[in-house]
N, C-alpha and C positions, 0 to 999 in steps of 0.2 A: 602434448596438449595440456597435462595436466600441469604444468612447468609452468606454462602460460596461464591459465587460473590462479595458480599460488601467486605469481607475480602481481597477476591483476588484484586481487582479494587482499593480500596482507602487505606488499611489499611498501608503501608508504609510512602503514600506521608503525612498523618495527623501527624506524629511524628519522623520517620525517614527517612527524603527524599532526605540525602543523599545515600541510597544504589541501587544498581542499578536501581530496580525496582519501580513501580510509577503510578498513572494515566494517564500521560502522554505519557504511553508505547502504547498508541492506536496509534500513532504516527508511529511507529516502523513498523506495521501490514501492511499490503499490503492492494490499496485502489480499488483495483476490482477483479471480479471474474478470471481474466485470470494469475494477479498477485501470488494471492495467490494459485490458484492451482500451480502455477509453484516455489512452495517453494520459493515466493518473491524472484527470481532469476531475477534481474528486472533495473538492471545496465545499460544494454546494449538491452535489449529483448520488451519492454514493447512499446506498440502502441497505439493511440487513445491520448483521453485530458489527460487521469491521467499519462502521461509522465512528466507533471507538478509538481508532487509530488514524482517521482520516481527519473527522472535523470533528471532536466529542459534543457536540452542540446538537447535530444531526440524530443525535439518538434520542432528542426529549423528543422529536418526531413518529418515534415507531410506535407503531401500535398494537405490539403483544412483544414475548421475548423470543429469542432467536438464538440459535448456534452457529457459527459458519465455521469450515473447515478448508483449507486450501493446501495446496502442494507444487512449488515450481519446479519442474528437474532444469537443472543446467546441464552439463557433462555430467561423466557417470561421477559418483559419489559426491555430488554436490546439488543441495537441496535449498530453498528457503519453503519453510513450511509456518502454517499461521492459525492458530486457534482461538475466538474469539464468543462471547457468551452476552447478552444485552439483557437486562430486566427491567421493565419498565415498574412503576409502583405510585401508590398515593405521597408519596416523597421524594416525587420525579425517579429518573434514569438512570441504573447502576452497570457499569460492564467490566465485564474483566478477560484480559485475553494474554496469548505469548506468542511473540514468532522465534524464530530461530534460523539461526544461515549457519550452515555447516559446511565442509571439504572434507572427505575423510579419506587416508592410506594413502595421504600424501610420502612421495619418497624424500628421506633425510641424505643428504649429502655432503660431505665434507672434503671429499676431494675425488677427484675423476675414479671412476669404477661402478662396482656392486655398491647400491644402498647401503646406508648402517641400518636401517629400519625405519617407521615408517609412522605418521602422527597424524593426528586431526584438529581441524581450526572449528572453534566454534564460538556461537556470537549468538546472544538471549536477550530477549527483551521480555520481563514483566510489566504489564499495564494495568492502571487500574482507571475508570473515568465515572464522573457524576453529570450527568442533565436535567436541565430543570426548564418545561415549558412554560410562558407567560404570554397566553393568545396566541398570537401568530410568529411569536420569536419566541426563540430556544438559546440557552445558553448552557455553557459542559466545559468541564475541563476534566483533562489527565496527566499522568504521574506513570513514570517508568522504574524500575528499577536493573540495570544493565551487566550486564557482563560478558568477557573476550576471553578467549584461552589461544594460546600460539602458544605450541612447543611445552615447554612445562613453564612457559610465565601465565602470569592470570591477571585481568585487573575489573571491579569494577565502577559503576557510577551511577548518574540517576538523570534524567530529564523531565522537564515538565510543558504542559500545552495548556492554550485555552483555546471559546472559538466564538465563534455567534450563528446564526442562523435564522433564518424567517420566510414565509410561506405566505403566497399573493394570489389572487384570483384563484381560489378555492384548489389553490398547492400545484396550480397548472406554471406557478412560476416560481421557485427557488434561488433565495441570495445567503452566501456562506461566506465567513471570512473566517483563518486561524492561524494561527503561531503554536509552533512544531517544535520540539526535540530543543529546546532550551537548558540544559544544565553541564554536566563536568563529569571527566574521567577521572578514575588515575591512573597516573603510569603507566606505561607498560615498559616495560627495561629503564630506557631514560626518559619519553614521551609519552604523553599523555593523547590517547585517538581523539581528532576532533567529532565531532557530531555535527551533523547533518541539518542546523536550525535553521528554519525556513519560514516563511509568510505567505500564505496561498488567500485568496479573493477570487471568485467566484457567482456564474448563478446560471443555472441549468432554467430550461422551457420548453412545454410541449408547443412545438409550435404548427402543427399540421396534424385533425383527426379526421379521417374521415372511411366510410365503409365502402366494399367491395361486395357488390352483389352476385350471388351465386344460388346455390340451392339452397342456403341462408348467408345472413350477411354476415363478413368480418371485418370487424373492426381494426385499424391503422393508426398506431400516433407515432407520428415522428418528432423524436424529442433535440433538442441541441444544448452545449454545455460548453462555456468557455472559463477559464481560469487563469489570473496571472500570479506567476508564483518568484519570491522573491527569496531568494536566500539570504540568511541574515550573517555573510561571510564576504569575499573578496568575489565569489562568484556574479555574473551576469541575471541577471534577472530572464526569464524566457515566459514564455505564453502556451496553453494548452488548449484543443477545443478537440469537442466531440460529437459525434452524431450517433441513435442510437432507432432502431425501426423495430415497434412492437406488435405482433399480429396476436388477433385475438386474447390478448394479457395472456401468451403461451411462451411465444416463441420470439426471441430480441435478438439483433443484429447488433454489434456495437464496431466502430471504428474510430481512432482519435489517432492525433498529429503534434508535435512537437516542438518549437524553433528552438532555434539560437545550437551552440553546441551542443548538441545529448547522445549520449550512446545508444537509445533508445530512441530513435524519431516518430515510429507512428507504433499502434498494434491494433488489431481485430480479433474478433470474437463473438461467442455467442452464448448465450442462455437458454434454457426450458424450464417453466415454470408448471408446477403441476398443482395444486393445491396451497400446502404452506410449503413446497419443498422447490429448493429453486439448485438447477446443478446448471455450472458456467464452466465457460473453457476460451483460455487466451493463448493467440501465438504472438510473439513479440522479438523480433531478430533485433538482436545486440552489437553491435558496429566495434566491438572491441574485442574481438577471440573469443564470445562465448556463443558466439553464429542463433538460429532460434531455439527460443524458448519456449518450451510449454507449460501450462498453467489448469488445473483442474480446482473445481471449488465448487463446496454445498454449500448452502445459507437454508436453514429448519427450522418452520416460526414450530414452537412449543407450547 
C-alpha cells in the first residue's frame, strides 16, 4: 500500500511535471476540518485563521485573532498537517501560517529483493497574507514561499494569491472571489513541479433560522454555500456546494459534494464550538488508493 501512495504522491512531479498532477497538489486540498468536509467549498464560507490560505480577503472579516491547528492522517506515515495564526490590527489583517505534506520510511528499491533503505518526501508551504477592510468589502492578498525534497534532490519556489470579499444583509449573505497559487518552481532533477493555480468564486447564506421549543428554545440556522472553481491549467472547471446545520452556535453539521472528475467527491463532518474554541473533524474517502481520510482541527480566537 505504501508502493501505491509513493506512486500516487511523487511519481509525476519526478519526470513529467508538466501534467496536471504533482506533489504539489497538497496545495489544492483544503487546510482544516471544516473545509474539507464542505467539499473545499471555501471561496466565500470559510472562518477562523486558515481564511489565510483560502481566500486572504476573508480575514479583514475576523474579528479578534485566532490560531488554528489541523492534522489529516492518510496511511500510516503519511500526514498533511497545517498551522495558521490571523491578527487583526488598526492597519487591517496580518496572517501567517505552514502546511506540510509528508510520506516517511518509504522503502528504496533498485532491484527485486531486500530494500537498500529507506527515505522521506516532503513538501512546505510558507505563507504570509495582508487584509484590509473597506465597509462591507475586504480585500487580502498572500505570498508562499515553497519547498519539495525526494530522495536527496530538493527544489524550491514561491506563489502568490489575491482575493475579494463582501458581506450583505447584516453578513447573513457572503460573496468571495480568488486566484491561488500563481508562481514557479525549480527543477527538480530535469522538471520543474507544476502548481496547482486556480480561480474559485463563491457566496455562502444562511438561508433558514428558526427555534425548536423545548424546556427552552434552540436556535437552528441552516446555512448553504456554492463555489465555482476554475483551474488556471488544462484542467476542467467543476462546481462545489455545501450545506452546513448549526444548533444553538454549539454544535455544526457540515456536508458538501463535488462534480466533474475529483478524487474527492463529497465529505462530512462536524464541529463543537465552546466559547472562542472551536474543535472540527472530517471524513473524506479518496477514490484513488488512499480509501478515507480523517481530519481533526482546532481554530482558538486569543
Amino acid at each position: 500500500m505504501r508502493s501505491i501512495l509513493f506512486l500516487l504522491i511523487l511519481g509525476l512531479p519526478l519526470s513529467v511535471a508538466s501534467q496536471s498532477d504533482g506533489g504539489l497538489r497538497f496545495l489544492s486540498i483544503g487546510t482544516d476540518p471544516v473545509q474539507l468536509a464542505s467539499a473545499e467549498t471555501m471561496a466565500a464560507s470559510t472562518t477562523g485563521a486558515k481564511t489565510l490560505f483560502a481566500n486572504p480577503a476573508l480575514m479583514g472579516f475576523e474579528s479578534g485573532s485566532s490560531l488554528g491547528l489541523s492534522n489529516t492522517f492518510w496511511l500510516d506515515g503519511a500526514y498533511n498537517r497545517t498551522a495558521a495564526w490571523v491578527q487583526p490590527s488598526r492597519f487591517g489583517t496580518f496572517g501567517f501560517g505552514v502546511l506540510s505534506s509528508s510520506v516517511s520510511n518509504i522503502e528504496a528499491r533498485q532491484t527485486p529483493g531486500p530494500p537498500d533503505g529507506t527515505f522521506n518526501v516532503t513538501y512546505l508551504s510558507f505563507t504570509g497574507g495582508y487584509a484590509r477592510q473597506f465597509g462591507a468589502v475586504s480585500v487580502g492578498v498572500n505570498a508562499s514561499w515553497l519547498s519539495e525534497q525526494i530522495f536527496d534532490r530538493s527544489a524550491t519556489g514561491y506563489s502568490v494569491g489575491g482575493g475579494i470579499a463582501a458581506k450583505l444583509l447584516d453578513d447573513r449573505i457572503r460573496l468571495g472571489s480568488t486566484v491561488q497559487h500563481i508562481g514557479k518552481m525549480d527543477p527538480l532533477i530535469t522538471e520543474s513541479s507544476p502548481l496547482p493555480s486556480i480561480w474559485r468564486t463563491g457566496v455562502r447564506a444562511d438561508i433558514i433560522q428558526f427555534s425548536v421549543n423545548g424546556s427552552s428554545e434552540i436556535p437552528i440556522i441552516i446555512s448553504t454555500a456554492a463555489d465555482v472553481h476554475v483551474p488556471l491549467d488544462d484542467d476542467a472547471a467543476y462546481v462545489s456546494a455545501a450545506m452546513n446545520v448549526t444548533v444553538s452556535d454549539v454544535l455544526t453539521f457540515y456536508g458538501g459534494i463535488r462534480s466533474g472528475d475529483t478524487r474527492r467527491p463529497f465529505g462530512t463532518g462536524m464541529s463543537i464550538q465552546w466559547q472562542k474554541f472551536r474543535f472540527a473533524y472530517a471524513l473524506v474517502p479518496f477514490d484513488a488508493g488512499f480509501g478515507m481520510t480523517h481530519t481533526l482541527g482546532i481554530n482558538i480566537g486569543i
